[in-house]
Phi, psi and omega in degrees: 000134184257145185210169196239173178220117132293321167320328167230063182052055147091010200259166190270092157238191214247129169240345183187089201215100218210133178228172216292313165348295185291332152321301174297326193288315192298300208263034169255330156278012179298309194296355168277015191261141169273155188261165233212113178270001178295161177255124168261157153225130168260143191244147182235088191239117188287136151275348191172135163239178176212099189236120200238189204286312193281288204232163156189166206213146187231126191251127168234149168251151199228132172210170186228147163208140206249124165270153145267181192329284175353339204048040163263153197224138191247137172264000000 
């Protein structure tokens, strides 16, 4: 997925691009991560789907915010 960033001046990245194998393959390794005692929240917002009888895509914006123990809280 190409995305414009504001965050780093308007340049184009790839943030995720995956088909279900490689999906599947991804998140088979979760639980080998190291893990993260902080409180999250994830945001999830769909902007547009595609959806046909074979397959289907989603353009989403996405953010995660992290407090730690500490209480700083982060995007």
């Amino acid at each position: 997925m190409l995305v414009r960033s504001r965050e780093i001046g308007g340049k184009e990245n790839v943030w995720l691009r995956l088909g279900k194998p490689d999906m599947m393959q991804l998140l088979s390794e979760v639980n080998d991560q190291v893990r993260d005692e902080g409180e999250r929240m994830h945001l999830a917002s769909p902007i547009s789907m595609d959806v046909n009888d074979e397959d289907a895509s989603c353009f989403l914006h996405f953010a995660v915010f992290r407090t730690s123990r500490a209480g700083e809280s982060k995007v």
